[in-house]
N, C-alpha and C positions, 0 to 999 in steps of 0.2 A: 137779346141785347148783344151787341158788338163786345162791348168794354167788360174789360177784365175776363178774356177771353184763355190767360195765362191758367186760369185749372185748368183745362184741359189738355194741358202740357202733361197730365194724367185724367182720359179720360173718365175713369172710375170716380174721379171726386163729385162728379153732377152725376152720376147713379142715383137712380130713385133709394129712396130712403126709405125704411120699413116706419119710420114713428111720422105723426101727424106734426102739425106747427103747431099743436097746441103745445108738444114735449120739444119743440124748438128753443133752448137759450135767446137771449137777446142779440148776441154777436152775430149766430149763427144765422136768426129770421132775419138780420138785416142783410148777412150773406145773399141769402136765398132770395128775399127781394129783389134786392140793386143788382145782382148780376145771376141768376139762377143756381148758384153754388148751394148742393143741400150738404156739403161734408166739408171742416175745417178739418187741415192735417194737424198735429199736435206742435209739429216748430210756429204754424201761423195762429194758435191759439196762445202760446206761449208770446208770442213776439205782441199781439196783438190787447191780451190779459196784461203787460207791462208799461202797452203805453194807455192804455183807460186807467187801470192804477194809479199811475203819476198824474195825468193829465185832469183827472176827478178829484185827486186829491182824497185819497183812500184812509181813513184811520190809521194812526200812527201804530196801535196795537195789532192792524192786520198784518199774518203771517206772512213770509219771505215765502217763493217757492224754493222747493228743497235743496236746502242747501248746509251742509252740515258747518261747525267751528271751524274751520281751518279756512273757509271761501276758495276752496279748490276746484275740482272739476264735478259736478254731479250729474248722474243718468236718469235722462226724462224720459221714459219708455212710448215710443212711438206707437200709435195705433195702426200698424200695417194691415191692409186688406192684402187677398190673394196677389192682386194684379197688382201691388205695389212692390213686392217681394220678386216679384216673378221682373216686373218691365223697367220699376224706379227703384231698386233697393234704396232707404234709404238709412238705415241701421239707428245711430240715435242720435239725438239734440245734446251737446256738450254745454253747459252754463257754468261759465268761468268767470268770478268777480274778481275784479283788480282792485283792491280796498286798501287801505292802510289800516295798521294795530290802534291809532289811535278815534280813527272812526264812530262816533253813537251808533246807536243802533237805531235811532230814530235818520239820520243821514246815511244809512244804509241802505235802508226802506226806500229811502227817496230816490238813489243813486242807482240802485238797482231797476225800479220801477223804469227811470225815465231817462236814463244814457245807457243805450245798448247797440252794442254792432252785432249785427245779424248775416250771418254767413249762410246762404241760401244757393241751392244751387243754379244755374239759370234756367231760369223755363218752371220754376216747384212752385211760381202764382206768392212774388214776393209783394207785388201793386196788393193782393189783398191785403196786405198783412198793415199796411197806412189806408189805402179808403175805406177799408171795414169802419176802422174805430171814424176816419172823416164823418163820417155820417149819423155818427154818434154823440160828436162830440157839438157842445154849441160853436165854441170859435172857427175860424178856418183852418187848413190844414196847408204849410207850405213844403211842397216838394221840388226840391234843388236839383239840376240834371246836368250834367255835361254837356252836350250837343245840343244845337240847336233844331237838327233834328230828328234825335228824342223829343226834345218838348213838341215838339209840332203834333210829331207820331200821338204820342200820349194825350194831346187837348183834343186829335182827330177823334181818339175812341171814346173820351171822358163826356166828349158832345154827341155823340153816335149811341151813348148810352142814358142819356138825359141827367148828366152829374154836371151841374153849374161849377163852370172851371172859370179861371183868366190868366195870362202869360205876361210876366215880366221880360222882356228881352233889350236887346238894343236896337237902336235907331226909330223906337216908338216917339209919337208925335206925344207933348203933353197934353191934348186932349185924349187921347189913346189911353192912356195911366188914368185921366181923371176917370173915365169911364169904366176900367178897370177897377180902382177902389170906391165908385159907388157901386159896384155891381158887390164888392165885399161887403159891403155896409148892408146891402139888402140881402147877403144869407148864402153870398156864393162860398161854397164846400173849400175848392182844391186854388190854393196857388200856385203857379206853374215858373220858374225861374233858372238862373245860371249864378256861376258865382261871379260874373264881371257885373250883372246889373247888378248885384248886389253891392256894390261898389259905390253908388250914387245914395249919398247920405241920406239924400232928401226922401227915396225911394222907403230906405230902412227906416225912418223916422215915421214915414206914413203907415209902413208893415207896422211898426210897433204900439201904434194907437187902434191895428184894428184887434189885439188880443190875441196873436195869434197860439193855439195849445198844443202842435206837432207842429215838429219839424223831419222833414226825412228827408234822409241825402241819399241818392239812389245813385250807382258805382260809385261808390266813398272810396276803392282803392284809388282813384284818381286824385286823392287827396296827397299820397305819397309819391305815385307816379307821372304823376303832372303838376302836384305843386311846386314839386322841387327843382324843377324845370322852367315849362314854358309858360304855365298857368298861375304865377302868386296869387291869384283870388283866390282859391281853395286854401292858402294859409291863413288867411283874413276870415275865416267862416266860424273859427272859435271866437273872433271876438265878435262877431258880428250876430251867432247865437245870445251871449250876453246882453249885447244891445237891443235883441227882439225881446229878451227876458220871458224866452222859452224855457222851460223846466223837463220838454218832453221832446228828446231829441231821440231818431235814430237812423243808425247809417247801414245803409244796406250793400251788399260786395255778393258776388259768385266766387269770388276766387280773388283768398288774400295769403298770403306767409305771415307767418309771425313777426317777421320785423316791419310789414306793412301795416298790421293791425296795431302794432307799437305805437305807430307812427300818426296813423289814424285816431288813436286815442288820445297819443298828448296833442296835437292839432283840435279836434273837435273838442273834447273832453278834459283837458290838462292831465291827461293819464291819469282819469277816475272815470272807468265805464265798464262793462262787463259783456261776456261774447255768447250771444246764443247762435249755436255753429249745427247746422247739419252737414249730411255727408256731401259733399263736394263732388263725388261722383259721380258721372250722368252714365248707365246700365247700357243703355241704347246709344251707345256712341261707339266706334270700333275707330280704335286707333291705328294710324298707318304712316310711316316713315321711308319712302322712296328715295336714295340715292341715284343722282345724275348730275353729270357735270355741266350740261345745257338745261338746266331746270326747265327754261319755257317752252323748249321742243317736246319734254316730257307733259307741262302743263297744257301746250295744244291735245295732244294724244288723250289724257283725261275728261277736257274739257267735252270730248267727243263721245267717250266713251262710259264715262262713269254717271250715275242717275241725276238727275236735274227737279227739282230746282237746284242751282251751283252756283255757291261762292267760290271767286281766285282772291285770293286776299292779298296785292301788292303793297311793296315795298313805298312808293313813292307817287303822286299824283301822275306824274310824266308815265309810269310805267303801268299803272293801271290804265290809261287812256292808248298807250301802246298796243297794250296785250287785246283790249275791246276790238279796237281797231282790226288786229291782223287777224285776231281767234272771226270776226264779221264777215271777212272775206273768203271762211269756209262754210261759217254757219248759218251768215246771212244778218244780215241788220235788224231784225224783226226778233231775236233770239240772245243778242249779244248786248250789251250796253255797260259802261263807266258810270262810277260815283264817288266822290269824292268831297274833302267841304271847299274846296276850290270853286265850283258850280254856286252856279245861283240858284238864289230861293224856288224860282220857278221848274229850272231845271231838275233841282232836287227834288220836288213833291213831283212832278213827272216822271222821273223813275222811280220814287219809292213804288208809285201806284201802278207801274208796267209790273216792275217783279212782283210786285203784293199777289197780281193775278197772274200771272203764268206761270206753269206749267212746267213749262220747258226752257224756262230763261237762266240763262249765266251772266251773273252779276260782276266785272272786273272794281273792286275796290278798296278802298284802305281801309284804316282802323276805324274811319269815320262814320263807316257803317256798318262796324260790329257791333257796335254797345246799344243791346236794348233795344233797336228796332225789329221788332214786331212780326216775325214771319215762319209759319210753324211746320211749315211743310217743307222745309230746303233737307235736302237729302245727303249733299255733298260738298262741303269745303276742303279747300285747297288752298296752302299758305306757300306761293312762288319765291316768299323772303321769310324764313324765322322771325318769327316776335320778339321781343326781348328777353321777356320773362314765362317762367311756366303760368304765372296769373293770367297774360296777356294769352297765351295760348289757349288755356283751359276758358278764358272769356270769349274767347274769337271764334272756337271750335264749340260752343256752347251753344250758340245761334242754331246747328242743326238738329231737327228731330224730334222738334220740341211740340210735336203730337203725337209723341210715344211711337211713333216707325223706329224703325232702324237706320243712323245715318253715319256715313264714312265722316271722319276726319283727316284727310292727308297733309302730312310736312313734306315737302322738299329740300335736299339737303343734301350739298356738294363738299369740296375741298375748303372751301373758300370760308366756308359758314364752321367749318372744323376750326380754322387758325384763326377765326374771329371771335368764337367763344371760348375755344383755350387758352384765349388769352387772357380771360378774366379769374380772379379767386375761385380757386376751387369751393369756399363757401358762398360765395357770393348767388346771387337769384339770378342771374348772366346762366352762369354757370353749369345751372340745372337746365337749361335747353340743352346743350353738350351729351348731358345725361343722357335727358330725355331720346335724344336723337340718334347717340350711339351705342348706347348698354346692351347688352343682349339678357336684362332682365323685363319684366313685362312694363310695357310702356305706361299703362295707367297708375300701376304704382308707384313706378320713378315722379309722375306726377303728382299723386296724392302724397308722397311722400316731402316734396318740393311744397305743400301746403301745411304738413303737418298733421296732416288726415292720416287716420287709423286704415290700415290695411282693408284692402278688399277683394272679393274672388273677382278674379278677372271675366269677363263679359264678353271680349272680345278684342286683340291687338293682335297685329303682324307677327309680334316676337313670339307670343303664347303659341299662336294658329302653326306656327312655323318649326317651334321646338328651341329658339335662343339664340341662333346664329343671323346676325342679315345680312342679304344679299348684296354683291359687289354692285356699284353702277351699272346700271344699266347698255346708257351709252357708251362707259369704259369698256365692260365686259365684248361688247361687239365689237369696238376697236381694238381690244388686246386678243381677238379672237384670231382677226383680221392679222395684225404682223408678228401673233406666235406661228401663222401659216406661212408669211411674206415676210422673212428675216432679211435684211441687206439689200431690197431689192425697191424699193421705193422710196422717193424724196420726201420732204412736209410735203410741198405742194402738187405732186403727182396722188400722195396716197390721201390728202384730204380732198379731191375729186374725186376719185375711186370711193370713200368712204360715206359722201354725198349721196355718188349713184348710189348706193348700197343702200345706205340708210332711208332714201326714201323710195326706194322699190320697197322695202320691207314694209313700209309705211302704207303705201298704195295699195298693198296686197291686203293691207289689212283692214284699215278702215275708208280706203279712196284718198287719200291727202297726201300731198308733197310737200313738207315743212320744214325741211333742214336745208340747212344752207352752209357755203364753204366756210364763215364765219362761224360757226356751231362747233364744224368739224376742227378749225384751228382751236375752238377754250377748250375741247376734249384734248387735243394734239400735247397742250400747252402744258395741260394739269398730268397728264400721263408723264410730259418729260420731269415737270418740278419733283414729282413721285418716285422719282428713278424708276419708274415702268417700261419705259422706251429711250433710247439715246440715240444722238447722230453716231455711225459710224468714221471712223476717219481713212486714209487710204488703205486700199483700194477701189472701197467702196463709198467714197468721201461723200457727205454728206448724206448717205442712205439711213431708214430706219431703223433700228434691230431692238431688241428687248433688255431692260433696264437689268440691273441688280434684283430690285427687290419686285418682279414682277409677278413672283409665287408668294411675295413673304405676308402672309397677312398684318395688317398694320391700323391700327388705332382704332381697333371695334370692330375695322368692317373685314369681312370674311370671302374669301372664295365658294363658291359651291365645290362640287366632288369631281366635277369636269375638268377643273384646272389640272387635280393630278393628273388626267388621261395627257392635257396638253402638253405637261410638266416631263410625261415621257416621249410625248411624240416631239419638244421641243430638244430634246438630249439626242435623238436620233438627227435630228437636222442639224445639231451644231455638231457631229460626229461624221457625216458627210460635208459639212463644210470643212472641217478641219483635215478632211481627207483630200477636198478639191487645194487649199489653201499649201497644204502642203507638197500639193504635186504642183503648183502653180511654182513656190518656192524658190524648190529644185530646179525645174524649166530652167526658171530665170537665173539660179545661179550659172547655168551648165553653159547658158549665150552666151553671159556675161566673159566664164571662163575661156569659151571658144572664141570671141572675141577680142581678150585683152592676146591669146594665144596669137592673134593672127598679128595684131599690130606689133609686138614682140619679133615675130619674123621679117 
């Protein structure tokens, strides 16, 4: 079967099993049935044990899972196989209840059981952790998505696997809904919706007469990140749980902060809910942070050279449609393609279903097709604009690898992305990109750390691989290379021809491409001079190039390599002959000067 393809995000979970079905549990045989899964990890046993609990209606005297007097943090000990340790570490499930002193213990039970956010990492198979119990349970099961399409993606596989779904969305005809909730009346499993259709009274009035016993919100951080914004439906979803008079709710996230899970809680939950959290880490991800001051000449150079399937993850519709565009006319049309939720529906499922199968495709797109859709072999993402938040990163860069390979995550990250997040609170969730991007401590921890995740041995980043130090720009380092050689002797617009040639002979020699352009070589020119790296000189040499104040001084993270010093002395030797030429020029001219005023005097 197709659907619920996400164990295998570790393959080791559908590893044949030593015991027969007869020593199968119920959750498990149903696993093993509906999508061939013979192994539950212990967070989707846990997640899954909480919502058949609430949702069955479990004797009030059934036990709590462990959780000691104080409702603090307690450790669920994870069953790690070899290859879990070794490819997904996932260390342990933390179960944190947010209760109040004056609580029963019989509404504990209940609150526990059936409000929980589940912090899972992306790709650890969280769709099982709600269709398992779906199939188990008599009413239906309503799953809330963000995108539209996600939900497409997800009804594609739910029917590719023989699971009776239907889709809420907009601009459905009312015969389309009528058909939709007879097909609920007759025994269909999964509701499929958004929070805008949810919107339509009449919609919820009809959801509430068919009984519904889950609810799951699948990326719930969007409830903080986008309700507070561009999306108010996601603040209407607590009341609109009351109105379905669901009792078994739960919100799923890859990557939340503490003040998003806050935030998530009093929205959904009135801040009474409890967090069953795994580690947020994905082992198989190496993290990498490239400075340059033309990011997209640096993200053509990638796009060519780093493994594929590849995500460019742009900033804005305009400039993902750009980047397809020009990255097409090296790599060829059949290789390259945009997405965006700007496109139409048709257009949309036309490229989901290009890259779903290839191979060797680079996808230029926004954030509209990071969340959740569905593709486990992409090897390499690449983000040409920072995310906002380390959530938003740790979600976007989550998309690769998610069939246990090994997959690159690259940031790109210039001057400009410097004075835009230090502009924010140093506590703030802004702020931790900054980190993330310029610390010379390991990059995955600054993340985990921006989540509130316990320490981990690093896997694999830049900073680790490299010893703590990162390296200057790129395209700086070649142009400061450039007029620590050629002091006072070149204009802007002389020495950004000159640095053109250059830059793409280098280019040519190396992979066949000519991609820079004199507009590249002026935002290098530009950031070098804002940097005091480079200044015009004034007469004699008015207007020429020559090297800044601070063109040795390391400044805000980023580092020199050990080269600089070599330049550092061969640059003291050249301004030591200039001041020898400058000086004898001086003289000359005082001595005309004086021969001169001598002659008009006689």
């Amino acid at each position: 079967m197709e659907l619920l393809k996400e164990g295998e995000d570790f393959p080791f979970q559908t590893a044949d099993a030593s015991e027969s079905d007869l020593d199968l549990d119920e959750v498990t045989l149903a696993a093993k049935n509906a999508f061939g899964i013979k192994y539950l990890f212990a967070w989707q046993r846990i997640v899954i044990a909480n919502i058949l609990d609430s949702a069955l209606g479990l004797p009030e005297d059934t036990p709590l899972l462990q959780t000691d007097d104080s409702f603090g943090e307690d450790d669920v000990a994870l069953q790690n196989t070899p290859a879990l340790q070794t490819e997904a570490s996932v260390g342990k499930a933390d179960i944190a209840l947010q209760t109040d002193a004056t609580t029963t213990e019989e509404e504990e039970s209940l609150l526990y059981r059936g409000r929980q956010i589940v912090l899972l990492p992306t790709g650890a198979g969280k769709s099982l952790c709600f269709l398992t119990p779906a199939l188990l349970l008599k009413g239906p099961t309503l799953v809330i998505y963000p995108l539209l399409a996600l939900m497409a993606d997800q009804k594609r596989r739910m029917d590719s696997g023989g699971i009776e779904s239907v889709i809420f969305r907009g601009g459905q005809s009312p015969q389309e809904r009528e058909e939709n909730f007879a097909k609920i009346k007759k025994g269909a499993k999964i509701i499929i919706a958004n929070p805008e259709v949810l919107q339509n009274k009449s919609i919820v009035k009809e959801l509430a007469a068919c009984k519904i016993q889950h609810i799951a919100i699948d990326e719930a951080h969007c409830v903080s990140e986008w309700g507070d914004s561009f999306r108010p439906a996601y603040l209407t979803l607590g009341k609109i749980i009351e109105e379905l008079d669901c009792k078994t709710v739960t919100a799923f996230t890859a990557t939340a902060s503490p003040q998003v899970l806050d935030r998530v809680s009093q929205v959904l939950f009135g801040g009474q809910s409890h967090i069953v959290r795994s580690d947020a880490d994905r082992s198989n991800i190496r993290y990498n942070v490239i400075y340059a001051a033309a990011k997209k000449r640096l993200a053509f150079r990638l796009a060519v050279t780093e493994q594929k399937p590849l995500l460019i993850f742009c900033g804005t519709r305009a400039k993902s449609e750009d980047m397809a565009r020009e990255l097409a006319l090296y790599m060829g049309c059949d290789k390259v393609k945009f997405y965006h939720a700007g496109l139409e529906k048709a257009e949309k499922t036309a490229t989901e279903e290009w890259f779903f199968n290839k191979s060797d495709a680079v996808l230029c797109c926004t954030c509209a097709y990071g969340m959740g859709v569905d593709k486990k072999d992409i090897k390499t993402v690449i983000h040409l604009e920072s995310p906002p938040t380390a959530e938003s990163y740790l979600q976007e860069s989550g998309r690769i690898a998610r069939d246990g390979s090994i997959g690159k995550a690259i940031l790109l990250w210039n001057y400009a992305d410097h004075k835009k997040f230090s502009a924010y609170p140093k506590n703030s969730r802004e702020y931790k990109m900054l980190l993330f991007a310029e610390s010379s401590t390991c990059r995955r921890q600054v993340l985990l750390d921006a989540l509130g995740a316990e320490e981990a041995v690093c896997s694999g980043c830049d900073v680790c691989e490299r010893g703590g130090k990162a390296p200057f720009a790129y395209d700086l380092d070649l142009a400061l290379s450039f007029f620590s050689l050629n002091r006072k002797m070149y204009t802007y617009t002389q020495a950004a021809a000159l640095l053109e040639s250059d830059f793409n002979s280098r280019d040519l020699n190396s992979f066949g491409l000519r991609i820079w352009e004199q507009e590249d070589i002026r935002s290098i020119l530009y950031e070098l001079e804002e940097r005091n790296f480079i200044r015009k000189c004034l007469w004699p040499w008015k207007d020429r190039i020559t090297c800044g104040k601070d063109m040795y001084a390391g400044i805000e993270g980023i580092y020199r390599s050990k080269k600089w010093q070599l330049l550092k002395k061969k640059e003291r030797s050249l301004t030591e002959a200039h001041l020898k030429i400058r000086r004898s020029f001086m003289s000359n001219r005082r001595k005309l000067v004086n021969k001169i005023i001598g002659k008009i005097r006689a």
